[in-house]
N, C-alpha and C positions, 0 to 999 in steps of 0.2 A: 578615475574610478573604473574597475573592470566591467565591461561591457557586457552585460549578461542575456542581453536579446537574441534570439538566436531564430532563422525565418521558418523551421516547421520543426515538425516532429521528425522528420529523417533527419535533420542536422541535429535536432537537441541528441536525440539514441545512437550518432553517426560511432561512437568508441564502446558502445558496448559490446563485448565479446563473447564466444560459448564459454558457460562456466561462470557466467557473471552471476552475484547474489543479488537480487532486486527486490525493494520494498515498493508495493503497488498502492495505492491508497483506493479508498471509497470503502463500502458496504453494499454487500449486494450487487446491484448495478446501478445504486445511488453514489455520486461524486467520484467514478472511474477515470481516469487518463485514457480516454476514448480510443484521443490521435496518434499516443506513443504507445500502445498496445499495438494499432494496427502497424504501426511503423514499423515493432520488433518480428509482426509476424509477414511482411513484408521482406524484410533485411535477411530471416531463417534464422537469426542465431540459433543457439540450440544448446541442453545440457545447464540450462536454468535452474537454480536455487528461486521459487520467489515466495516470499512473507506477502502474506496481503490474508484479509479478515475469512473472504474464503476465495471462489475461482470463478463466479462468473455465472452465466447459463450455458448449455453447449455452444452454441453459436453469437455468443458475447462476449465481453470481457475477456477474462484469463484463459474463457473455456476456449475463445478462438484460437490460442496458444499451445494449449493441450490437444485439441485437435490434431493439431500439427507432429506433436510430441515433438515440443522445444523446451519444454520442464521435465526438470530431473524429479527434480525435490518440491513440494509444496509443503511450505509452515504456515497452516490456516486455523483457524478457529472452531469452521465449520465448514463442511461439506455438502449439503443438500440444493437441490434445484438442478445439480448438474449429474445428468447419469453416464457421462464420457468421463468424469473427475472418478465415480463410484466404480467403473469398470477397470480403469486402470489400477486404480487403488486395490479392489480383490481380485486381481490378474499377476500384480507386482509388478507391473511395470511401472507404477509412479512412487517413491516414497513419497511418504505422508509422515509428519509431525505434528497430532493434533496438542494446539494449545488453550489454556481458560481464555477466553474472550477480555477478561480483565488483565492476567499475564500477558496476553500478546501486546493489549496497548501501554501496560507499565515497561515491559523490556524495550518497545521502540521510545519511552519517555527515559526511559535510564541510559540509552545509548545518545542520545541528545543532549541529556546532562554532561553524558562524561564519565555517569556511573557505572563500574563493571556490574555488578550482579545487584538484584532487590532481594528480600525475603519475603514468601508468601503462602497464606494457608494456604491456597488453590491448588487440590490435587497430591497433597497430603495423602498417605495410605491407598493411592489407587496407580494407575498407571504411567498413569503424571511423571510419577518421582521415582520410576526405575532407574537406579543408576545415579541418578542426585543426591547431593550432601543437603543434610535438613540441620536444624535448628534450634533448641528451645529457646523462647523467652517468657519471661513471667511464667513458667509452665504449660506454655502452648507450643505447638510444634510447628516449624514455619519450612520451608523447602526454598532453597535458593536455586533462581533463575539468572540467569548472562547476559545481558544486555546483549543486542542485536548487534551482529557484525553485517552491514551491509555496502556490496560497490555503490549500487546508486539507488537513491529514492525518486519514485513517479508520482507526480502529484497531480492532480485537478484542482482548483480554485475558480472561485466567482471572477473578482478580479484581482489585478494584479500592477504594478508598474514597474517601470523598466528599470528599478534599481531592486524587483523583488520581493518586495512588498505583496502583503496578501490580504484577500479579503475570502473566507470562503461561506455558501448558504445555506443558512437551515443548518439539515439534515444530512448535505453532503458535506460538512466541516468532516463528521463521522473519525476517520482514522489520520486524513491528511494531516492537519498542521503537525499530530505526532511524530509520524516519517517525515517529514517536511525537515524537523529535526534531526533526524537521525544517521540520513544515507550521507555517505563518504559525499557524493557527488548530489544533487538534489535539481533533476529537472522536474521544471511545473507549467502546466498548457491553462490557461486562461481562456475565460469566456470573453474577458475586456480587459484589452489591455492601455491602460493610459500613462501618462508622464508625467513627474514625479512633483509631491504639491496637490494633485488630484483626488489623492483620498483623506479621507478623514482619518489625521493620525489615531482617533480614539475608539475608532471601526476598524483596525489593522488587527489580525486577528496573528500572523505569523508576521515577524520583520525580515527585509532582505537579507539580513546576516544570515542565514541559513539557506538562501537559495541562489544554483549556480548557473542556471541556465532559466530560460524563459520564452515563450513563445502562448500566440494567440493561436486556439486552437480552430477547427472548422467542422461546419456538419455534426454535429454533435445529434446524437438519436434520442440520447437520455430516455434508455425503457422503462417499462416498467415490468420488478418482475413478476407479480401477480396482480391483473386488474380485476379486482371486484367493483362490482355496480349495484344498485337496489332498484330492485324490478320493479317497472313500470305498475302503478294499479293495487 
C-alpha cells in the first residue's frame, strides 16, 4: 500500500508551487488546516488561486496569506471579519469571485464525483450568471456551474489513520470531507493520528481513497472568531 504518512506540514506542502489552485477547508476559523497554512506562508509561495468558504481574520487563517500577498485570486463565499481581504479587494489588487455558499459546496461535490458542471437556481438574474450558460427545466431557469478544478485540497479533520481514513467534528466537518474529495492531490493534518483497525468503520466520515498525504498536526489555536458571553448579574 502507498505510504501516505508524511512527518509535518513542511513535507505534506514541500511541491506546491507559485500559481498553484488550492482548496482550503474549514468555515470561518472553525476546522482550518492551521499547520499547512502556516507552512505555505513560511515556504512564500506566491500567485495563489485558493477556494475556501471565505479568508480567515487578518491575522489567521488565509488572512495570514493575504497578508503576505501570496493570493492572487480568492473564490470564497463570503468575505467579512477580515478588513486586509476588504482592502485588497476595493484596491484591485486581489481578484475575488464571490460564490452562493450552496454552489461553492455542490461545485467541490461535483468535482469529487467526476461531474463537469451542476445546474442551479443560485444566482440566476444577478451577477452570479454574467457570462454563464443557463437553463430551462420544467419552466424554471437553472444557470450552470463547473465543477472545481483544483492542484491540491487542504484539509483539517479530528482524526484520522494512516491509510487516510477520516473522522472530522461537529461543526468543523463544515467544507472538509467536500474538498477532501475533490483536490488532484488531497493533504489532511490531524488532531489524532492512529493505525489502522482503530476507528470505528461506521464513524469514518471520508475513506482513505481520497486522501494522499497525512500528518499529525501540532499547537493548534482553534479561535474563536467572535466571543460572546452573558454578563455576570
Amino acid at each position: 500500500m502507498l505510504k501516505k504518512v508524511v512527518n509535518n506540514a513542511e513535507e505534506a506542502i514541500k511541491d506546491i508551487t507559485d500559481g498553484a489552485t488550492i482548496m482550503l477547508g474549514g468555515f470561518g476559523l472553525c476546522g482550518i488546516p492551521e499547520n499547512s497554512i502556516a507552512a505555505l506562508v513560511n515556504k512564500g509561495v506566491k500567485n495563489l488561486t485558493c477556494i475556501s468558504n471565505n479568508a480567515g481574520v487578518d491575522d489567521f487563517g488565509i488572512g495570514l496569506m493575504l497578508k503576505t500577498r501570496q493570493v492572487k485570486k480568492m473564490i470564497a463565499s463570503y468575505v467579512g471579519e477580515n478588513a486586509e481581504f476588504e482592502r485588497q479587494l476595493l484596491s484591485g489588487e486581489l481578484e475575488v469571485e464571490l460564490i452562493p455558499q450552496g454552489t461553492l459546496a455542490t461545485r467541490c461535490m461535483a468535482a469529487g464525483y467526476g461531474i463537469p458542471a451542476i445546474y442551479t437556481p443560485a444566482g440566476v438574474g444577478t451577477e452570479v450568471a454574467e457570462g454563464k450558460e443557463t437553463r430551462e427545466f420544467d419552466g424554471k431557469t437553472y444557470l450552470m456551474e463547473h465543477a472545481f478544478k483544483s492542484d491540491f485540497a487542504i484539509v483539517k479533520a479530528w482524526k484520522g489513520d494512516t491509510h487516510g481514513n477520516l473522522i472530522f467534528r461537529a461543526t468543523s466537518r463544515n467544507f472538509n470531507p467536500l474538498m477532501a474529495m475533490a483536490g488532484k492531490i488531497t493533504i489532511v493534518e490531524v488532531e489524532e493520528l492512529v493505525q489502522p483497525g482503530e476507528l470505528d468503520p461506521d464513524m469514518i466520515h471520508t475513506p482513505g481513497i481520497y486522501v494522499n498525504r497525512i500528518f499529525k498536526g501540532v499547537n493548534y489555536e482553534k479561535r474563536i472568531e467572535q466571543v460572546t458571553v452573558t454578563k455576570r448579574g
